[in-house]
C-alpha positions in Angstrom: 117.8 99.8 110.5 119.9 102.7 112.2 122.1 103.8 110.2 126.2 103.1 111.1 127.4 106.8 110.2 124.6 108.3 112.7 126.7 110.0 115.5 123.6 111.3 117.6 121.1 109.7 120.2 118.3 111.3 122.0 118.5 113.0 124.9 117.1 111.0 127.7 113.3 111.4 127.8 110.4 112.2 130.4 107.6 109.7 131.1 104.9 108.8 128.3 101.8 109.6 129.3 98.5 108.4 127.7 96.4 110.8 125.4 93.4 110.4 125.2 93.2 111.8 121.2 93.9 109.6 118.5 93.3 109.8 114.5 89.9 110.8 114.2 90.0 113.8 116.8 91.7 115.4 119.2 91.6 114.6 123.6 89.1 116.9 125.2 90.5 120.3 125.9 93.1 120.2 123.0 93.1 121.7 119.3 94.1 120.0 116.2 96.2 121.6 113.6 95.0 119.3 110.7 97.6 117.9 108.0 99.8 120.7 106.5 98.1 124.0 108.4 99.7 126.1 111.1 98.1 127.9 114.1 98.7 131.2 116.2 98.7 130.2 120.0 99.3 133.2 122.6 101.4 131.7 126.0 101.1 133.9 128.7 103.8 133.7 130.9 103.9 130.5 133.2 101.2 128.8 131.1 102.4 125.7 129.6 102.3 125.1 125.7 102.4 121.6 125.1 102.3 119.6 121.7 101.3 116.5 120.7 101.8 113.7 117.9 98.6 112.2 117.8 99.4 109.5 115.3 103.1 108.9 115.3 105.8 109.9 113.3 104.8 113.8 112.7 107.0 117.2 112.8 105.7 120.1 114.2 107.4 123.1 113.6 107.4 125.8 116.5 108.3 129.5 116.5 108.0 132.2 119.3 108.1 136.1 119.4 107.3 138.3 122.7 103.9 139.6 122.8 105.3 142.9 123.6 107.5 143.1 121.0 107.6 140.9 117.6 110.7 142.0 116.8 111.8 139.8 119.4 111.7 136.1 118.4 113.2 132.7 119.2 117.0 132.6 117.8 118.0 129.4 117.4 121.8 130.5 117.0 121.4 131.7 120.8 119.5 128.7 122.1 122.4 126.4 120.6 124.9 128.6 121.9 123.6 128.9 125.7 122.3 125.9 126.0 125.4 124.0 124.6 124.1 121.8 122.6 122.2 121.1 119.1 119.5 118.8 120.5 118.0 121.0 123.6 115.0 118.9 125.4 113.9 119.1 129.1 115.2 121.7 131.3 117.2 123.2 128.3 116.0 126.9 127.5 114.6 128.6 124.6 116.4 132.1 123.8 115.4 135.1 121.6 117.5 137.2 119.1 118.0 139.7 122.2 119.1 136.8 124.7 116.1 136.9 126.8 114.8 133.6 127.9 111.6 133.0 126.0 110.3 129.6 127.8 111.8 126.2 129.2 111.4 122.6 128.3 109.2 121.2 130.5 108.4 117.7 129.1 109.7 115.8 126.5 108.7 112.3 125.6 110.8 111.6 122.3 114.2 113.4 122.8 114.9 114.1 119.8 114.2 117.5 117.6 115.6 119.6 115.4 117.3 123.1 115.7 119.1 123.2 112.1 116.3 123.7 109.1 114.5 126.4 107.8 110.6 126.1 108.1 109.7 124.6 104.6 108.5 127.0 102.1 107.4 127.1 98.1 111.0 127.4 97.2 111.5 124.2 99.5 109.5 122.3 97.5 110.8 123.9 94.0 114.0 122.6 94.8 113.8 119.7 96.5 110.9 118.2 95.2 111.6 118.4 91.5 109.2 115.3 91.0 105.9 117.9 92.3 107.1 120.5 89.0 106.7 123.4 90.9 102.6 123.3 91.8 101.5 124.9 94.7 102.3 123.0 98.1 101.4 123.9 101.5 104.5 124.7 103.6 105.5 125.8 107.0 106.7 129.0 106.2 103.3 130.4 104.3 101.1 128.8 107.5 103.8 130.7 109.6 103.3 133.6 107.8 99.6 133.4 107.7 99.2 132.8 112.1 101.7 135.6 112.7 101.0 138.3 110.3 97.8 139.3 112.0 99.9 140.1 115.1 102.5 142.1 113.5 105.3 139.8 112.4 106.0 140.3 108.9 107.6 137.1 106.7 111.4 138.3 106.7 111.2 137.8 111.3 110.5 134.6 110.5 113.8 132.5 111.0 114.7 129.1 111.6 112.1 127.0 113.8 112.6 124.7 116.1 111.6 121.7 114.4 110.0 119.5 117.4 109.9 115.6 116.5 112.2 116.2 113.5 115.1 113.7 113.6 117.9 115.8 111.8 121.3 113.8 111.7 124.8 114.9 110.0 127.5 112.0 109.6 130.9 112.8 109.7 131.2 114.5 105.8 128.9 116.9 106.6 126.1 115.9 105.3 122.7 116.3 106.5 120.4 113.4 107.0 116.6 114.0 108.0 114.7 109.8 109.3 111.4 109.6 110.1 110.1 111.5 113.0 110.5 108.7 116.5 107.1 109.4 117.3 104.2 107.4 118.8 101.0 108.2 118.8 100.5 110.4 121.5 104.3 111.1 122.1 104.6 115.4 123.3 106.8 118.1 124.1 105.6 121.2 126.3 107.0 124.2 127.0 106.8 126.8 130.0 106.8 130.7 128.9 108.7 132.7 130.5 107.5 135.9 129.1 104.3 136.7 127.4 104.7 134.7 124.0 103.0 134.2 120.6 103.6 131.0 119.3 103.6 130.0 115.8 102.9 126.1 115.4 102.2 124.0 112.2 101.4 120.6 111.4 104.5 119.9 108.7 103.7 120.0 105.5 106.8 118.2 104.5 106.0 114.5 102.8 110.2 113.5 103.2 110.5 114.9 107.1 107.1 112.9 108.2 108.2 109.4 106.5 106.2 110.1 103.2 103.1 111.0 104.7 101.5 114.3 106.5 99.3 113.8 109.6 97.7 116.4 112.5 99.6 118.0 115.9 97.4 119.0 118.7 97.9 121.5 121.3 97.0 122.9 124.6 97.6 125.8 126.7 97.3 125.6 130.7 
């Protein structure tokens, strides 16, 4: 049941098309990020990145910085502020911390994502997830860490994601409200580069963003 104090909808979606992946393996051509990993994809410019829910109702948290430069990553302070709005989708642009376009929206089945959060980290999971005591939990920042590190991004460039398939809400107090990801099975979001581009993608390892339970993201460069 939606709930009354929710002020957002989606942004008005592109066609669903088929994939041809489901739970037990990805569509030909495509990679899976299993449950709660992340994954380094390099996105030459004008090749597409898209992403994929293959099951339904799963966050993938995306993060870009120029192959020629690290230092220069996705801002999602700019994004918001050039693009006007807190919910970008198709045909909205995707900015860095020096105000170069990074990439376009190209498709965008769901509509909704998330600009707002933090990639989920240890110290996520300390404090929100009292009930786990403080063990050891996979989390987007570590598997964000570990696929961009190797290419020269140290932890402290790695800012707020943007949260694809993450259904982030605030009613009219102020306070944040995060419902179950919209997804179907086989629901995606692609993006055109516009520059030579690293991306950083992860399979959430969140159990409250993905409706209590964590599930693969597939991808595909062309």
């Amino acid at each position: 049941m939606t709930d009354p104090r929710r002020p957002r909808t989606p942004r008005a979606p592109t066609a669903f098309h088929p994939y041809d992946g489901d739970a037990s393996a990805p569509a030909p051509g495509w990679t899976r990020l299993p449950p709660q990993t992340g994954l380094l994809v390099p996105v030459a410019a004008g090749q597409t990145l898209e992403i994929v829910d293959p099951c339904g109702e799963q966050v993938a948290d995306l993060y870009l910085v120029t192959a020629a430069d690290p230092e220069e990553c996705l801002s999602a302070g700019r994004t918001v502020d050039y693009n006007n709005t807190l919910y970008v989708s198709t045909g909205d642009r995707l900015w860095s911390n020096r105000s170069t376009v990074l990439a376009t929206i190209v498709a965008d089945s769901v509509g909704i994502h998330d600009l707002t959060l933090t990639p989920c980290s240890q110290q996520t999971f300390d404090v929100l997830y009292p009930e786990f005591g403080g063990a050891p939990h996979p989390s987007c920042f570590q598997n964000l860490c570990d696929a961009l590190g190797p290419a020269g991004v140290p932890p402290d460039r790695i800012g707020t994601t943007m949260n694809v398939f993450m259904d982030v809400w605030t009613s009219e107090d102020g306070e944040l409200h995060i419902d179950p990801p919209p997804t179907r099975a086989g629901d995606r979001f692609a993006i055109r580069a516009e520059v030579d581009l690293l991306a950083g993608v992860t399979a959430c390892s969140a159990e409250k963003s993905n409706n209590g339970h964590c599930t693969p993201i597939d991808v595909r460069v062309s």
